[in-house]
Backbone as CSV, one residue per row, in Angstrom:
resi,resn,N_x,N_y,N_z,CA_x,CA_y,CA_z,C_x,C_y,C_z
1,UNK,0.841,-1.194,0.000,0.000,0.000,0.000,0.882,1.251,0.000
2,UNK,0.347,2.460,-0.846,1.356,3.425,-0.996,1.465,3.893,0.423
3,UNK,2.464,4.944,0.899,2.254,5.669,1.886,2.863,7.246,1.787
4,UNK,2.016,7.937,2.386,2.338,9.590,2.680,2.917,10.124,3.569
5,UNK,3.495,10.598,3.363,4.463,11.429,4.378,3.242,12.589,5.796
6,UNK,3.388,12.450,6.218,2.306,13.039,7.354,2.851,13.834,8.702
7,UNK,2.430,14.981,9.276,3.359,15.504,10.256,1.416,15.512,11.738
8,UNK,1.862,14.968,12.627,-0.034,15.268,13.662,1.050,15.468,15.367
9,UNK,0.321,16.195,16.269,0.679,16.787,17.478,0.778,15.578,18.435
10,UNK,1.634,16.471,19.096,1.609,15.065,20.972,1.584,16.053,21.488
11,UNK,0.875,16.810,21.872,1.141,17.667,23.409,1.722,18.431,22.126
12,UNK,2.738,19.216,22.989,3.498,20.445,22.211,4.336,20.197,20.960
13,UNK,4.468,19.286,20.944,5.404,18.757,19.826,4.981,18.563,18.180
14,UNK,5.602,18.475,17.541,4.919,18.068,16.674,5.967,16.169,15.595
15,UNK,5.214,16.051,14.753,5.837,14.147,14.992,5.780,13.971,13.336
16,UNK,6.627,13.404,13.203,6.338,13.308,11.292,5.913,11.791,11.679
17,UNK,5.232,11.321,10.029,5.143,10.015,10.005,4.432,9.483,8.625
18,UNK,4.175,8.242,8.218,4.145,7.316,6.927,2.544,6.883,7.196
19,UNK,1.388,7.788,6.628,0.313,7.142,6.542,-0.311,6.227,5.496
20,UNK,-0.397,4.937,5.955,-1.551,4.413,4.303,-2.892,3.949,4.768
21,UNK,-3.527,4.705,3.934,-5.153,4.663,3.727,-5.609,4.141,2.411
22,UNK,-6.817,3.848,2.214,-6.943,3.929,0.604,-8.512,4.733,0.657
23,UNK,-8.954,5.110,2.441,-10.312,5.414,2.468,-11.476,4.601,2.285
24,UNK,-11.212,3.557,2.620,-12.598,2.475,2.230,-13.382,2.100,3.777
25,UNK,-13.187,2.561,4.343,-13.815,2.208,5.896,-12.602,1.141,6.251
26,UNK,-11.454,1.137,6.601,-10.379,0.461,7.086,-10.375,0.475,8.536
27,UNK,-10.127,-0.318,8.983,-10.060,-0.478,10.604,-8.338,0.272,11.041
28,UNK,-7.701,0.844,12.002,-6.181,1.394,11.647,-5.603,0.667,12.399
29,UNK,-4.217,0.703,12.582,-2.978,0.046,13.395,-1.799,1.123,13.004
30,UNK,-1.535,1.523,14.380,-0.240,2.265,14.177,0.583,1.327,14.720
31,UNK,1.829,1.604,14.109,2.749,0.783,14.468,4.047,1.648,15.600
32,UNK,4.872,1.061,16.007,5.595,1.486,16.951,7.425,1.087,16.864
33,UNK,8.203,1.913,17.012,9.515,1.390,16.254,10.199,1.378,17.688
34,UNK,11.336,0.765,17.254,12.509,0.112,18.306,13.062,1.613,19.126
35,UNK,14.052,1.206,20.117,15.062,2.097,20.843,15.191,3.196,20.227
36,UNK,14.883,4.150,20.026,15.744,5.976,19.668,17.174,5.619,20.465
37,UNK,17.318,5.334,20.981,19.209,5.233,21.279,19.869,4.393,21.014
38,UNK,19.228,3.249,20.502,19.819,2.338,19.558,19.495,2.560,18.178
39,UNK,19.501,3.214,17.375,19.124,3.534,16.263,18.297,3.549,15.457
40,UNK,16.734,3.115,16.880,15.715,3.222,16.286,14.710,3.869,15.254
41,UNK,14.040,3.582,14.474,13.186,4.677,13.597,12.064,3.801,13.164
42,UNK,11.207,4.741,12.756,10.331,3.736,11.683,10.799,3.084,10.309
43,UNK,11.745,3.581,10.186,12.648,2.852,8.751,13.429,1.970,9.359
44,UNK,12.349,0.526,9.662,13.119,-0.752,10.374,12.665,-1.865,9.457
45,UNK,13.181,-2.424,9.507,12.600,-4.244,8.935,11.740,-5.166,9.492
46,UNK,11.508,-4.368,10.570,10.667,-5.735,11.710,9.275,-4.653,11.428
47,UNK,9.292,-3.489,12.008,8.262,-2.593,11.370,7.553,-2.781,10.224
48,UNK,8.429,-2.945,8.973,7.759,-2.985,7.330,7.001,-4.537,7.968
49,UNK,7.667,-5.571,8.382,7.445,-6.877,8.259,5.803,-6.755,9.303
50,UNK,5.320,-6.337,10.113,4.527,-5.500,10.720,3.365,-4.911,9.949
51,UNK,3.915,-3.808,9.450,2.950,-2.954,8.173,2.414,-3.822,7.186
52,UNK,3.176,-4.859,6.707,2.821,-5.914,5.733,1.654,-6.709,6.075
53,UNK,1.622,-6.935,6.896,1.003,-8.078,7.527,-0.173,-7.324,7.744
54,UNK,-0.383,-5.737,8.328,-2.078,-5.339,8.264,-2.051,-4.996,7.220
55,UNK,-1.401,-4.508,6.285,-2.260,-4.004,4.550,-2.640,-5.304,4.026
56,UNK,-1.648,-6.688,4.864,-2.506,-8.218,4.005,-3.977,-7.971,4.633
57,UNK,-4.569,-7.253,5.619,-5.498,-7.855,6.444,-6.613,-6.530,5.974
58,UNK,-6.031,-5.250,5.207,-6.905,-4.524,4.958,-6.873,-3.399,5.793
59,UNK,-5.799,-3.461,7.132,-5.842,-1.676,7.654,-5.033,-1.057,7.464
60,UNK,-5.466,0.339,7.205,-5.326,1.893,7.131,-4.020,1.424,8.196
61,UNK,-2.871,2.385,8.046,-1.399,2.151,8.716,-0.942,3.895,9.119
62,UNK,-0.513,3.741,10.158,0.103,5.083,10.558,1.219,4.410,11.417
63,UNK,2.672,4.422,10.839,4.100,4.303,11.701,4.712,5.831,11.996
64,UNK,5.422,6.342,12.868,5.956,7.503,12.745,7.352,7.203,13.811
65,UNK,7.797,8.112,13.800,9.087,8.604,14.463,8.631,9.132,15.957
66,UNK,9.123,8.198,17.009,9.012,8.934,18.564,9.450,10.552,18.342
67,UNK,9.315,11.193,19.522,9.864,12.749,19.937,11.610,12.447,19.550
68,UNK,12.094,13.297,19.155,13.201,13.630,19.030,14.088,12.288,17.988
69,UNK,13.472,11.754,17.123,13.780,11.052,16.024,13.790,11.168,14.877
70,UNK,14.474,11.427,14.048,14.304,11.793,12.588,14.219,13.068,12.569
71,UNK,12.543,13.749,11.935,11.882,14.714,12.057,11.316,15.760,12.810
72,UNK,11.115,14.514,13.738,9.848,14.819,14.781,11.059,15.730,15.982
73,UNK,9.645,16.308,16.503,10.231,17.326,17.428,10.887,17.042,19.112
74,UNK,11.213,17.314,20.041,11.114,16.865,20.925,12.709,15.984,21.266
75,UNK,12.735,15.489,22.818,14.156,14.561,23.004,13.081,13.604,23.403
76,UNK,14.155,11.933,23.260,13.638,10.970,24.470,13.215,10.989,25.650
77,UNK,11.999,10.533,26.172,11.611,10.734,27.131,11.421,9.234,28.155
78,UNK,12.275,8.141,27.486,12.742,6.899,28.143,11.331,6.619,28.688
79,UNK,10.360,6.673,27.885,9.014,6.335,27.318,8.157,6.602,27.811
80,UNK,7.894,7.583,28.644,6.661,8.057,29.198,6.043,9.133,28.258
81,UNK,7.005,10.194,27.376,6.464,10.729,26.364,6.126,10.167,25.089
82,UNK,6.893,8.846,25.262,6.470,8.040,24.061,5.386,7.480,23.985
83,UNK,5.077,6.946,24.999,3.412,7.000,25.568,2.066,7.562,24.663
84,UNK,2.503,9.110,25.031,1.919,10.272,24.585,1.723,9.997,23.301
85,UNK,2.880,9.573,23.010,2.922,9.908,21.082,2.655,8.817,20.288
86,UNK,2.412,7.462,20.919,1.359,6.936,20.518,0.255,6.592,20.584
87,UNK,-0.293,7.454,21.513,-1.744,7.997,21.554,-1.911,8.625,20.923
88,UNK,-1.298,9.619,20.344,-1.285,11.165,19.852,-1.354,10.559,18.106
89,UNK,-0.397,9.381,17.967,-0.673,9.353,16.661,-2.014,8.404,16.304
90,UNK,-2.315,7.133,17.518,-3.768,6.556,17.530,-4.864,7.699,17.136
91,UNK,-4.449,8.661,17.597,-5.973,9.545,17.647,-6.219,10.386,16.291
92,UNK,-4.813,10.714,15.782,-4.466,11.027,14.394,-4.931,10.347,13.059
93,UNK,-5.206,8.367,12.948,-5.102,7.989,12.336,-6.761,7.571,12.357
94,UNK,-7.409,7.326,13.230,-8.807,7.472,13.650,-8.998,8.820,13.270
95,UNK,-8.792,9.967,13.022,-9.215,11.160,12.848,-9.161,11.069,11.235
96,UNK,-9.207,10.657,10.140,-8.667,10.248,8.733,-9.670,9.597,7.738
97,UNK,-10.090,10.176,7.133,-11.675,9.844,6.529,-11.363,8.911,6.146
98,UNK,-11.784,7.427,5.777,-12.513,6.297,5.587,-11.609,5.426,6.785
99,UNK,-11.504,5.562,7.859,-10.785,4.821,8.730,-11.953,4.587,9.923
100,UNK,-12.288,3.614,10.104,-13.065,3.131,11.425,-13.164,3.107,12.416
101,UNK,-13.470,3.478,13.645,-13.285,3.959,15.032,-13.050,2.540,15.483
102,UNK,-13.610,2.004,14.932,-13.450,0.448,16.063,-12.467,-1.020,15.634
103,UNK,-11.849,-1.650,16.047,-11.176,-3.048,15.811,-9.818,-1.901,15.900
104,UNK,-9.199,-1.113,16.301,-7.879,-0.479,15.999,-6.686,-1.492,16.170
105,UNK,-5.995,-1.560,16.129,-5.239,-2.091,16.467,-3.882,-1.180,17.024
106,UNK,-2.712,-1.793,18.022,-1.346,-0.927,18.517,-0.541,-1.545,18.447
107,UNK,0.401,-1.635,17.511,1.799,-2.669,17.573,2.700,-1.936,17.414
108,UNK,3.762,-2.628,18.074,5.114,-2.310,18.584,5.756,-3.513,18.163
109,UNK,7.473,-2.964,17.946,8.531,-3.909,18.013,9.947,-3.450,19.046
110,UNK,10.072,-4.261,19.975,10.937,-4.457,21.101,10.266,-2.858,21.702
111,UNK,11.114,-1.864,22.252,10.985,-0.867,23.209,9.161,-0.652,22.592
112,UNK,8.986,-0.454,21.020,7.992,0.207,20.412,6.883,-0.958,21.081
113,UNK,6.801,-1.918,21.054,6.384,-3.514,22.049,5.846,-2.548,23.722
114,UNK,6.624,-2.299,24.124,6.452,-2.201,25.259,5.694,-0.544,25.568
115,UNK,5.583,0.138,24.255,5.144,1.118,24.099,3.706,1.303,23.575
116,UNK,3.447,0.150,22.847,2.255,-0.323,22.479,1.410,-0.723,23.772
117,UNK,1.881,-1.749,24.092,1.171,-2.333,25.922,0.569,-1.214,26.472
118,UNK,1.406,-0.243,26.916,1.156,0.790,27.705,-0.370,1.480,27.081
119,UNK,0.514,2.127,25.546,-0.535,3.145,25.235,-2.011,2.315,24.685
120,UNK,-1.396,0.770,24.326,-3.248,0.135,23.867,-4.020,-0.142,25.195
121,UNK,-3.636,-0.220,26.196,-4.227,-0.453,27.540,-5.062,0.705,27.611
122,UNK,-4.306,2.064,27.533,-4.924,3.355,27.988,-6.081,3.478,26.863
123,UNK,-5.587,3.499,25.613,-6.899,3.887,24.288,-8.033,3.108,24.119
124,UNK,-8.945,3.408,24.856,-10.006,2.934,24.845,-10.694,2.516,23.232
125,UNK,-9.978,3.238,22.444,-10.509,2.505,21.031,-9.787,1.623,20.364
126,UNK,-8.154,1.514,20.826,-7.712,0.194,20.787,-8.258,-0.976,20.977
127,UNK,-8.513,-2.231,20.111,-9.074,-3.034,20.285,-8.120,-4.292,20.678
128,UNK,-7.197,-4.212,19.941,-6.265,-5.316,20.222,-4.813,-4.556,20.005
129,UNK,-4.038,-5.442,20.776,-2.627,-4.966,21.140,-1.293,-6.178,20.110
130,UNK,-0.374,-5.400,19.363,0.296,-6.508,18.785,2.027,-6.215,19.619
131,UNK,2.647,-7.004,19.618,3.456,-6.624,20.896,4.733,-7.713,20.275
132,UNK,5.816,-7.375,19.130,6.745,-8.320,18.823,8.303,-8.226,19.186
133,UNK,8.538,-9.349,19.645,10.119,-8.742,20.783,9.587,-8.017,21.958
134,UNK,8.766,-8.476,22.736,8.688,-7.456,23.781,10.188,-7.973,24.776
135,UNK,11.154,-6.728,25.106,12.288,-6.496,25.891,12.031,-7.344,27.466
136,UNK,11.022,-7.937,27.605,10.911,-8.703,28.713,11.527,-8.486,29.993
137,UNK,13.050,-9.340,29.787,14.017,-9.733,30.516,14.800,-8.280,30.737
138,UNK,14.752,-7.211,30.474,15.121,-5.614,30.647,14.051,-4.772,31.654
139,UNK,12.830,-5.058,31.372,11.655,-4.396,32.288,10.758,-5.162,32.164
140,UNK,9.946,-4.694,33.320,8.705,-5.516,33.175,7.819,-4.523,32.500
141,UNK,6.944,-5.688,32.141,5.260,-5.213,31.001,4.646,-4.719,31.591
142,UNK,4.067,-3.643,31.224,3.316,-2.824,31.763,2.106,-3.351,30.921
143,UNK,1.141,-4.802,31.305,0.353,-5.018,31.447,-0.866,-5.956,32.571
144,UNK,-1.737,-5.299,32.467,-2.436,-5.381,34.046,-3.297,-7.175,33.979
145,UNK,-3.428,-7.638,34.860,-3.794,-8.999,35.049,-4.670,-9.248,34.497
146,UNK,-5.356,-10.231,34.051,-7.302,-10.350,33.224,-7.543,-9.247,32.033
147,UNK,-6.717,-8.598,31.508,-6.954,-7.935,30.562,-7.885,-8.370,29.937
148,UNK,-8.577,-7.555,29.161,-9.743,-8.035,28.365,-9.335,-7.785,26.786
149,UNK,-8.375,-7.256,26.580,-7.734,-6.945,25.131,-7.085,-7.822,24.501
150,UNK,-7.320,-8.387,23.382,-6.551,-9.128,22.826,-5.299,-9.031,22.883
151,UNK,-4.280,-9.539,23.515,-2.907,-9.492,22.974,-2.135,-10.652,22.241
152,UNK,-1.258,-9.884,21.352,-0.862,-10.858,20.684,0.527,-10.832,20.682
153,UNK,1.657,-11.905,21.230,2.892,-11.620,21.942,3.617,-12.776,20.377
154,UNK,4.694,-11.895,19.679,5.336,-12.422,18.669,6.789,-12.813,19.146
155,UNK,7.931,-13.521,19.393,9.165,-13.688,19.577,9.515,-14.660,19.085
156,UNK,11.164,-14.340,18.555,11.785,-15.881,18.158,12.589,-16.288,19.410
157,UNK,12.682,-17.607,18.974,13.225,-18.953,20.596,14.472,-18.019,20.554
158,UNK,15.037,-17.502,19.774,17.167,-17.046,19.910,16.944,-15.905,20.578
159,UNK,16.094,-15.020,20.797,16.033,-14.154,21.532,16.237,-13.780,23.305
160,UNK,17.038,-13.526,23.511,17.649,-13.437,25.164,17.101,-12.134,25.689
161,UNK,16.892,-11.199,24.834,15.864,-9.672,25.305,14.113,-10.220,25.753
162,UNK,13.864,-11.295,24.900,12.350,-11.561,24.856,12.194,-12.830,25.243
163,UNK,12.580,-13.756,26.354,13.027,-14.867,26.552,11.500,-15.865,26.969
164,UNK,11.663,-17.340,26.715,9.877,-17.533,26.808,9.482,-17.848,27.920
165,UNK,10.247,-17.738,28.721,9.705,-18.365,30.128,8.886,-17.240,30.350
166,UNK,9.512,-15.622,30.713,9.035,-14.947,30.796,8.037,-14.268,30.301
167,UNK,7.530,-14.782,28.747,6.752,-14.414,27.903,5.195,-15.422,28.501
168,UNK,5.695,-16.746,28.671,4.589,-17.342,29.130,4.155,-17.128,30.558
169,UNK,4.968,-16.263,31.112,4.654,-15.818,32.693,3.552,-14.790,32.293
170,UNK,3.718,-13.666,31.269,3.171,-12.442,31.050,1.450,-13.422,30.190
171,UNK,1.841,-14.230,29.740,0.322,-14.332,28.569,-0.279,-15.332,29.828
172,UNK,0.171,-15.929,31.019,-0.495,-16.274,32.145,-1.015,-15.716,32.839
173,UNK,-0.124,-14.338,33.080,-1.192,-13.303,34.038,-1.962,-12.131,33.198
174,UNK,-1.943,-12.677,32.063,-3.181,-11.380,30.982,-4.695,-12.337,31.235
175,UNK,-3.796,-13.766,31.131,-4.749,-14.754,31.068,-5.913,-14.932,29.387
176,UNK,-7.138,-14.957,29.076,-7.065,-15.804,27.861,-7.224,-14.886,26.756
177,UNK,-6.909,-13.760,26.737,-7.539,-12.473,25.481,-5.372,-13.115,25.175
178,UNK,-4.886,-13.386,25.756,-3.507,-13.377,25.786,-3.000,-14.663,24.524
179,UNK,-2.209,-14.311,23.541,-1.662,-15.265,22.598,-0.305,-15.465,22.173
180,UNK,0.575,-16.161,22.398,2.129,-15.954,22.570,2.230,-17.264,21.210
181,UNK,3.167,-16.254,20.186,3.505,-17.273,18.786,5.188,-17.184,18.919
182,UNK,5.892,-18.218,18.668,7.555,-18.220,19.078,7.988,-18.607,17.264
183,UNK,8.604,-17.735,16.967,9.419,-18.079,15.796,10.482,-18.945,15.563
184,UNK,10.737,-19.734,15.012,11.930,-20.731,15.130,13.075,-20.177,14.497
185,UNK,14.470,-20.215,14.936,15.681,-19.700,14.121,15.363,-18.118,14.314
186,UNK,14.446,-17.372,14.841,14.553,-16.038,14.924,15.366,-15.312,16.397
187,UNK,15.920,-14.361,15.897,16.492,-13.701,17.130,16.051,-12.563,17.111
188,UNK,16.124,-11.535,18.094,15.967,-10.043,18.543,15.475,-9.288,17.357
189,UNK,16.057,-9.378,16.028,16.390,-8.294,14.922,15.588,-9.079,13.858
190,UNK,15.336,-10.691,13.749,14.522,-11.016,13.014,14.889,-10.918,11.766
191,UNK,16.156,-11.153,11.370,16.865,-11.017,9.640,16.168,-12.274,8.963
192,UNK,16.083,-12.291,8.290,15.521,-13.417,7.322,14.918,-14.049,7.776
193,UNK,13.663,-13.381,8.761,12.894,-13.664,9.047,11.495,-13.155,9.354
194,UNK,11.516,-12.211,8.667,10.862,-10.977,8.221,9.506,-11.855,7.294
195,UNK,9.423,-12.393,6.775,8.210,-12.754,5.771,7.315,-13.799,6.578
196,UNK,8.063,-14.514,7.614,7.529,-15.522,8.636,6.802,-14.288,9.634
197,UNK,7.372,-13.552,9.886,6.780,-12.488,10.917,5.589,-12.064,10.678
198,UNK,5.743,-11.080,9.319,4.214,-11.105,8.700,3.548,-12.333,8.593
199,UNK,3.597,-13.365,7.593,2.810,-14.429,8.194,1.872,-14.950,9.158
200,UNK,2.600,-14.996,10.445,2.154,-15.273,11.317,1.631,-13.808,12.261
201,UNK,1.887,-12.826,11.876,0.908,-11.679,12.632,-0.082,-11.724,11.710
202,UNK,-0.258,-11.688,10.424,-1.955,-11.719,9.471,-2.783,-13.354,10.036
203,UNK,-1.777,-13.914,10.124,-2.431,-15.466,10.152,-3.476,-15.158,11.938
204,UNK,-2.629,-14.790,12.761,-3.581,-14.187,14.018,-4.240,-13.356,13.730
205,UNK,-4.608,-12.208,13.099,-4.941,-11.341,12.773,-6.482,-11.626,12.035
């Protein structure tokens, strides 16, 4: 699906970012990118592999750049403003003529993972949460027990950031909206393994 270059607010700031629509009543999913201090951006591979997987499924896409990345305005805020700014862009992409208020979706990859949790918990028009590489074994999830939101937890077995013990600790205490898929041969970064990723996020999806 093509995409547009797009600039929408967080609070004071302002945030560039990559919208695709085609306007047909699309349900949306913003997506969420890795570390800003590890060289995060929305120009990632696990991201596109992400984006792929909802234009297979038919939604409207909004990825952008945290505060102080790329374009966008603002410094790191070691994610409490990041928070903000993916709410800020949820509310942006729902605001977008033929896009649907309801089924939204919030995905993240690794930090963007754990940024998703947070902000799909809070957005009440979030419907389901996609959450791949969540950093696990670095912090804990900021998600609350019995959730009622779909989550959907993506990692490969080589991964030591997203490790499964701990992954099946977290989709135990979401309990059953909770779905944990383990990639085989995948690690952290997911190289040539990018087309399995999509795959299996449309195949849940």
């Amino acid at each position: 699906m093509r995409e547009n270059q797009v600039t929408f607010r967080s609070g004071a700031l302002t945030l560039e970012g990559l919208l695709a629509t085609d306007g047909s009543d699309s349900p949306a999913a913003v997506v969420c990118h890795p570390h800003p201090n590890y060289g995060g951006s929305m120009f990632n591979n696990v991201v596109e592999a992400i984006l792929a997987a909802m234009w297979q499924r038919g939604y409207a896409t909004l990825r952008f750049n945290f505060r102080g990345v790329g374009a966008s305005e603002g410094e790191h805020d070691r994610g409490k403003g990041e928070v903000d700014d993916a709410v800020a862009a949820m509310a942006f992409l729902l605001s977008q003529p033929g896009v649907r208020k309801d089924e939204a979706v919030m995905a993240g990859y690794s930090f963007g993972a754990m940024i998703a949790l947070s902000a799909g918990y809070q957005h009440l028009e979030v419907s389901r949460i996609v959450a791949v590489a969540l950093p696990i074994a670095m912090s804990e999830a900021p998600a609350p027990s019995n959730a009622s939101k779909p989550l959907l937890m993506v990692s490969g077995d080589r991964d030591s950031y997203s490790p499964l013990a701990a992954l099946t600790a977290l989709k135990n205490k979401v309990g059953t909206p909770a779905r944990l898929e383990i990639i085989k041969g995948a690690d952290h970064f997911f190289g040539g393994a990018e087309a399995e990723l999509s795959r299996v996020i449309a195949a849940a999806l």
